[in-house]
C-alpha positions as CSV (number, residue, x, y, z in Angstrom):
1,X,0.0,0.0,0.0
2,X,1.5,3.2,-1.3
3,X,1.7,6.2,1.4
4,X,-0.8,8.2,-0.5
5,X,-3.5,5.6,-0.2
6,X,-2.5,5.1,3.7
7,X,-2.8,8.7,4.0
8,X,-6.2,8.9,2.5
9,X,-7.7,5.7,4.1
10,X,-6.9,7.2,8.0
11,X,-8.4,10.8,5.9
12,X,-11.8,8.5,5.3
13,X,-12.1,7.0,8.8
14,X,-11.8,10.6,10.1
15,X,-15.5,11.0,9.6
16,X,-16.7,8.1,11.9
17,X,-15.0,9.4,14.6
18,X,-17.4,11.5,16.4
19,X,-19.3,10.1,19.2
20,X,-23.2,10.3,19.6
21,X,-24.5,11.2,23.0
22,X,-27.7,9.8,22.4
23,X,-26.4,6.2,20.6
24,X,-23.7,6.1,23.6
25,X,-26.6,6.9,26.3
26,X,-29.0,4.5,25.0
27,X,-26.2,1.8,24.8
28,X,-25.7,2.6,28.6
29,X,-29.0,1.7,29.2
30,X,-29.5,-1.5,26.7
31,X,-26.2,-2.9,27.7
32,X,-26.1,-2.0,31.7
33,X,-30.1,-3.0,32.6
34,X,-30.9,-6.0,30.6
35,X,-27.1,-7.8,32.5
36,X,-28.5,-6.9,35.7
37,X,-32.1,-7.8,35.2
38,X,-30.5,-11.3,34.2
39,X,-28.2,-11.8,36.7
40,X,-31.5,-11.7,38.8
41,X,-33.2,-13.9,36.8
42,X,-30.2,-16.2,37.0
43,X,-30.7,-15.6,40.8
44,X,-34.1,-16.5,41.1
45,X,-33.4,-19.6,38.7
46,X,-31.5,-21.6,41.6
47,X,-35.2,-22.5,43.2
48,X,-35.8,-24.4,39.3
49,X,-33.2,-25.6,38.3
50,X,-29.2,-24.8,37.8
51,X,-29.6,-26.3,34.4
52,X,-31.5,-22.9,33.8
53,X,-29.0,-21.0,35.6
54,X,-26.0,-22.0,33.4
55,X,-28.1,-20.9,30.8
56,X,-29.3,-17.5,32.0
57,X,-25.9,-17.1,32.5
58,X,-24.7,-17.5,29.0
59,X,-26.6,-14.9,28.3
60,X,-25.5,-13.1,30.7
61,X,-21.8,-13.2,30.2
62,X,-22.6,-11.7,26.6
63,X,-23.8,-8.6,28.6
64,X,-20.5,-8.7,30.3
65,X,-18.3,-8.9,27.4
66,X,-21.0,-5.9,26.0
67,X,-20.0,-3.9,29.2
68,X,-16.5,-4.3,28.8
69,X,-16.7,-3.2,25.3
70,X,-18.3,0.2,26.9
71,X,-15.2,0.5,29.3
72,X,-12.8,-0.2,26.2
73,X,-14.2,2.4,24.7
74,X,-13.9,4.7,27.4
75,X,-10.4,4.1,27.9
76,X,-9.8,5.4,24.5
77,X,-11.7,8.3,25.0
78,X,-14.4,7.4,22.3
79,X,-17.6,6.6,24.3
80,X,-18.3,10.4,24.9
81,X,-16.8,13.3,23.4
82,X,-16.1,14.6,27.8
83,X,-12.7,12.8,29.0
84,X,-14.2,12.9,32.5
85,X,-17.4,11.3,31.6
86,X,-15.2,8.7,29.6
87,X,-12.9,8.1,33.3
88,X,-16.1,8.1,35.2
89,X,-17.8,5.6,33.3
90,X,-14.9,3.9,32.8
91,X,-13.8,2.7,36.2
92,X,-17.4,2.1,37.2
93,X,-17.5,-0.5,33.8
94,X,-14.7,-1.5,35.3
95,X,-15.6,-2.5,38.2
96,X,-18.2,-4.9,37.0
97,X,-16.1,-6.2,34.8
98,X,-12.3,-6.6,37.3
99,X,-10.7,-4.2,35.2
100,X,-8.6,-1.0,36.4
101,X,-9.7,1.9,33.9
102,X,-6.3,3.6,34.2
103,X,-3.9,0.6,34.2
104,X,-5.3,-0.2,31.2
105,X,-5.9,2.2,29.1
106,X,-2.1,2.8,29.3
107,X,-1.1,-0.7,28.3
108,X,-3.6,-1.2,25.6
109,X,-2.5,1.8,24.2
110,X,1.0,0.7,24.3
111,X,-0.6,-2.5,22.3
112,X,-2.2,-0.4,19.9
113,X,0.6,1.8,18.8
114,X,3.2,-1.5,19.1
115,X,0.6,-4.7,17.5
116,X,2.4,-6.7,14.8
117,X,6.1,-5.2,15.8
118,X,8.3,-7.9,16.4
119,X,11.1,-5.8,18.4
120,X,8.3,-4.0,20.5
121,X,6.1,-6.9,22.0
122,X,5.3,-7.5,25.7
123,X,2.8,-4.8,26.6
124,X,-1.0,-5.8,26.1
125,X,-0.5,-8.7,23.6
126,X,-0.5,-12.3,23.7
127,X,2.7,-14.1,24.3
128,X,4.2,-14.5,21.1
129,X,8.1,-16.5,19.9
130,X,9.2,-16.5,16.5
131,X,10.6,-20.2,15.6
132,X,14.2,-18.6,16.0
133,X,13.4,-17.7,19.3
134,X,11.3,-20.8,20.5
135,X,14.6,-22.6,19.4
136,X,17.1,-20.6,20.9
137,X,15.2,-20.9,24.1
138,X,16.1,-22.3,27.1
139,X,14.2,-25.6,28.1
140,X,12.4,-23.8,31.0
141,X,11.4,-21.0,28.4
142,X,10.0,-23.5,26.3
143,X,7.9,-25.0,28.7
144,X,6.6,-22.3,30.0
145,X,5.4,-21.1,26.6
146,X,3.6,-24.2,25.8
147,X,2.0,-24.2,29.0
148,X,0.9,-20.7,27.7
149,X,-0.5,-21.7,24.6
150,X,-2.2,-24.4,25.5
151,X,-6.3,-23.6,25.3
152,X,-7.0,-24.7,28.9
153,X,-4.4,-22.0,30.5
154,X,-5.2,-19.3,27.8
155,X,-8.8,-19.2,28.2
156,X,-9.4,-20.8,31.4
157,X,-6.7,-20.4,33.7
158,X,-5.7,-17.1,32.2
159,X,-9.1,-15.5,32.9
160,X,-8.8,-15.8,36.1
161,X,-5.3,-14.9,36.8
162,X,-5.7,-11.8,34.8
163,X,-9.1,-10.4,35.9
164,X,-8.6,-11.4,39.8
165,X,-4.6,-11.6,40.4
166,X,-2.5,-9.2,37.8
167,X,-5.5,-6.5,37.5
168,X,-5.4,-6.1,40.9
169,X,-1.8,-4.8,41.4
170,X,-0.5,-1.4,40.1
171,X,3.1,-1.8,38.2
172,X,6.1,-0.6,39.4
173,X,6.3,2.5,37.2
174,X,2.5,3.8,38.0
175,X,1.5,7.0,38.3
176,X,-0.3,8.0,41.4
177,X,-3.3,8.8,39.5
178,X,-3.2,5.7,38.3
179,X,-2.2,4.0,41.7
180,X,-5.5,5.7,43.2
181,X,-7.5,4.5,40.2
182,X,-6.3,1.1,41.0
183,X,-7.5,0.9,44.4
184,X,-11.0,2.9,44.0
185,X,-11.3,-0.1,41.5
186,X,-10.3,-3.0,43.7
187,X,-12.6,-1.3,47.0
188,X,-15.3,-0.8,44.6
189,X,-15.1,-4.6,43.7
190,X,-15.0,-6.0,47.2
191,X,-17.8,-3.6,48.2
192,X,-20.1,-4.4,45.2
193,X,-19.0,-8.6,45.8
194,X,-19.7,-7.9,49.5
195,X,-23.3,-6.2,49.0
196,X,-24.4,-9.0,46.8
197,X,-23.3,-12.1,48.9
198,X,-24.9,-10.1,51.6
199,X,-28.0,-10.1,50.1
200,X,-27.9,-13.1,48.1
201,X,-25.6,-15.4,50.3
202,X,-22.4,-16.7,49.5
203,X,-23.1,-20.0,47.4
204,X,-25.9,-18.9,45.3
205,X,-23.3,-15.9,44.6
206,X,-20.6,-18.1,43.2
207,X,-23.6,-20.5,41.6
208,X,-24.6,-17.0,39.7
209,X,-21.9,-15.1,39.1
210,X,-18.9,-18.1,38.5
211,X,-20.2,-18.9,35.1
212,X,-20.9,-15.6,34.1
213,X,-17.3,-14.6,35.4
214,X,-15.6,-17.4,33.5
215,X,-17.5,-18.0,30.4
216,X,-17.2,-13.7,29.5
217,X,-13.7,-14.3,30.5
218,X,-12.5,-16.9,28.0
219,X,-14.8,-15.1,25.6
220,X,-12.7,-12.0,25.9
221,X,-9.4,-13.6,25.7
222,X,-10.6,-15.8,22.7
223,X,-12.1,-12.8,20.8
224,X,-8.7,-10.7,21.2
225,X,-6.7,-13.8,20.8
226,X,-8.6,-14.6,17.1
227,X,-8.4,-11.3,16.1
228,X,-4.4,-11.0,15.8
229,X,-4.0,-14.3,15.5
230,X,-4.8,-15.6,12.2
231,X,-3.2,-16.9,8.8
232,X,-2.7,-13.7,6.9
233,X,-1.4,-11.7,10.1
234,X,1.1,-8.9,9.4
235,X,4.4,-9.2,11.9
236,X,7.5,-7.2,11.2
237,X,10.6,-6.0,13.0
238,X,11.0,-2.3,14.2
239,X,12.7,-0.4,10.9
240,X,10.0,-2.1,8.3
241,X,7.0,-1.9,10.5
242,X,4.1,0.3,9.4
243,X,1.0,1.4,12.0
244,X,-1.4,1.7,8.4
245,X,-0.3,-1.8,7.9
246,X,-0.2,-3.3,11.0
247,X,-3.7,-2.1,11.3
248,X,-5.5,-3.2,8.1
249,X,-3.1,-6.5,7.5
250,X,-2.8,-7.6,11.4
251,X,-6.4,-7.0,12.9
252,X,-9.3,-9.1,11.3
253,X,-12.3,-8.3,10.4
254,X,-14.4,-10.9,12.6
255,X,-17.4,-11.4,10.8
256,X,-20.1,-13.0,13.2
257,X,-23.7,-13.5,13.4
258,X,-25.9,-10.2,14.1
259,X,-26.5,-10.9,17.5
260,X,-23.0,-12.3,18.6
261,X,-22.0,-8.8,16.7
262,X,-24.1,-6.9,19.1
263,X,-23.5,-8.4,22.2
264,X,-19.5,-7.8,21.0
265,X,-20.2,-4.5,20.5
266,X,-19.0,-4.6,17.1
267,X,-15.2,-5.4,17.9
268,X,-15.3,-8.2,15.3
269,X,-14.4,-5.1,13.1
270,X,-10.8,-4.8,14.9
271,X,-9.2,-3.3,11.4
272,X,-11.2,-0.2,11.9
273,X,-10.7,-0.3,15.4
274,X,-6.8,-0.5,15.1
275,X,-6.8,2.0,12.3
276,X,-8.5,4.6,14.3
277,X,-9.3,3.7,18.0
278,X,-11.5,7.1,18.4
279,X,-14.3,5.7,16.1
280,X,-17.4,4.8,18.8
281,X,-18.1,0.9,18.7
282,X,-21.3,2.4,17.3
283,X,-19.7,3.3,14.0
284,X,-17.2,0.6,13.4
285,X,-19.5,-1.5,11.1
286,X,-20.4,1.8,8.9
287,X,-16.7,3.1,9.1
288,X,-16.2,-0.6,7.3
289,X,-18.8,-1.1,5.0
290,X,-18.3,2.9,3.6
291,X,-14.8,2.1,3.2
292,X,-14.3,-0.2,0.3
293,X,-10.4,-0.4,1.1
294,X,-11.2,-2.2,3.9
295,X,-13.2,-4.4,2.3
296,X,-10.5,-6.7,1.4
297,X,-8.7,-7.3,5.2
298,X,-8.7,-10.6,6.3
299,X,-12.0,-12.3,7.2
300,X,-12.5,-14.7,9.6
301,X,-15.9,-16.3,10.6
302,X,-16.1,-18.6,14.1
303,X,-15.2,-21.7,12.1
304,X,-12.5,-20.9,10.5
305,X,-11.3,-18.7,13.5
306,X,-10.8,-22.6,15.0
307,X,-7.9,-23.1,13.1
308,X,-6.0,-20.4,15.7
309,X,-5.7,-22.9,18.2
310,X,-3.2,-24.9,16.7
311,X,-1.2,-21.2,15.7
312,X,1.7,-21.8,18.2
313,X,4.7,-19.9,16.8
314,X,5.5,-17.2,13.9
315,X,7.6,-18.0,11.0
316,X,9.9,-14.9,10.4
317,X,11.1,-16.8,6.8
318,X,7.5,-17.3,5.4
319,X,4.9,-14.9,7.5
320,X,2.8,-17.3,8.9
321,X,2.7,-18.4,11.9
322,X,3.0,-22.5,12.6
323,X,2.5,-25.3,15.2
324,X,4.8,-27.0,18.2
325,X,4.9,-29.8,15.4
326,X,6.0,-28.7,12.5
327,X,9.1,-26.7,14.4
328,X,10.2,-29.8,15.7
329,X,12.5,-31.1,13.3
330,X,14.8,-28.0,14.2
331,X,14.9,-29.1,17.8
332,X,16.4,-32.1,16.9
């Protein structure tokens, strides 16, 4: 892609990034009411049947993932056009959803302005080695990056190490802003836990809000995890790496059905995201389909988004990334 027509494709997705008071209002209320209203529901299911429960919450854990897309929105500034309203809303999104709104915002803006660079990974990705690495590893390394890949850590353990253990802590380097932002979080999350078990009791809390907590969980981490990860990803080191590039050629477009769309809050179109992370969630989808450009970034769907799972490590040589198996003859 020639400067010109990088230049004029961020010059197009200028237009879509204005945020709508009454879209971003009304998604307050059809995102935040309807997960609480079913967290009731999910509540009032014990006396029936748990069967019914798990499936309330399945439901509900979409709302979750839809409430986290309002905080990630918030934490780049696009939800409402008032940074205060953005922090505000932010940290109480995150709080129902374990995340510090300060924290990160700064990391996943370090992931935005650093996806696909190969000398600049480490802050807000997945774990990625390059086969010259995974060889050149140590034995210990190795092993600790298969147990990494492996599906049951990423999405199950890693859920819950990430949303109760790492978000919890500030980093060594935080500000104090940030620092204070960290704890209002974590009090606000042991106060709002504390009401509920009060009111609800402590077992039919965990009954309720376990599955919903672990099924939006591994939800999140899959949908970010599919969304960089694919076949026709773009990886390059520092001096030939390109933000235009990086954003069209490593961020999918994750085409899913409407309702899975809407309860993802449109993040299935992560190329527009990446390309301009002020557009509103709201006008991601037109951003794309106005855009023709953009019409020809890699498309996944949840079947072939399947085939991610066995992505393991990235092949500098060819561009694509390949498995544990197919490296192994270099081990030897």
């Amino acid at each position: 892609m020639k400067n010109s027509s990088k230049l004029h494709l961020k010059k197009e997705i200028v237009t879509y990034e204005k945020s709508d008071l009454k879209k971003s209002v009304l998604q307050l209320f059809n995102t935040l009411v309807p997960f609480f209203v079913l967290w009731y529901l999910a509540y009032e299911s014990l006396a029936i049947s748990y069967w019914l429960t798990l499936a309330i919450s399945v439901l509900a854990s979409g709302f979750v993932i839809r409430i986290f897309i309002l905080f990630h929105d918030c934490c780049h500034h696009s939800f409402f056009r008032n940074r205060l309203a953005n922090e505000i809303l932010g940290t109480i999104t995150g709080i129902l959803t374990f995340f510090p709104y300060h924290q990160w915002r700064l990391s996943h803006s370090i992931h935005h302005a650093t996806s696909g660079n190969l000398d600049k990974r480490g802050t807000g990705d997945i774990w990625i080695l390059t086969v010259e690495e995974y060889v050149a590893a140590s034995t210990w390394t190795r092993i600790a990056y298969r147990l990494y890949r492996n599906p049951l850590v990423l999405f199950g353990l890693g859920p819950i190490y990430i949303f109760l253990i790492q978000n919890r802590f500030n980093r060594k380097k935080a500000t104090r802003s940030e620092r204070i932002n960290t704890y209002i979080t974590n009090l606000g999350i042991v106060s709002l836990c504390a009401l509920l078990i009060f009111m609800v009791g402590f077992k039919a809390f965990l009954l309720v809000h376990g599955p919903i907590f672990l099924l939006s969980g591994a939800a999140g981490i899959w949908l970010f995890y599919v969304q960089h990860q694919f076949e026709d990803t773009y990886f390059e080191q520092d001096e030939r790496w390109d933000y235009v590039m990086a954003s069209v050629e490593g961020s999918s477009y994750f085409k899913l059905p409407k309702v899975l769309q809407w309860l993802t809050g449109n993040i299935g179109f992560h190329h527009v995201h990446h390309l301009s992370p002020k557009v509103p969630n709201y006008n991601l989808e037109k951003a794309h389909d106005n855009t023709p450009a953009l019409h020809l970034v890699s498309t996944i769907t949840i079947i072939s988004s399947l085939q991610a799972i066995r992505f393991r490590l990235w092949d500098e040589h060819n561009k694509k990334f390949v498995s544990f198996r197919e490296v192994r003859h270099l081990m030897n």
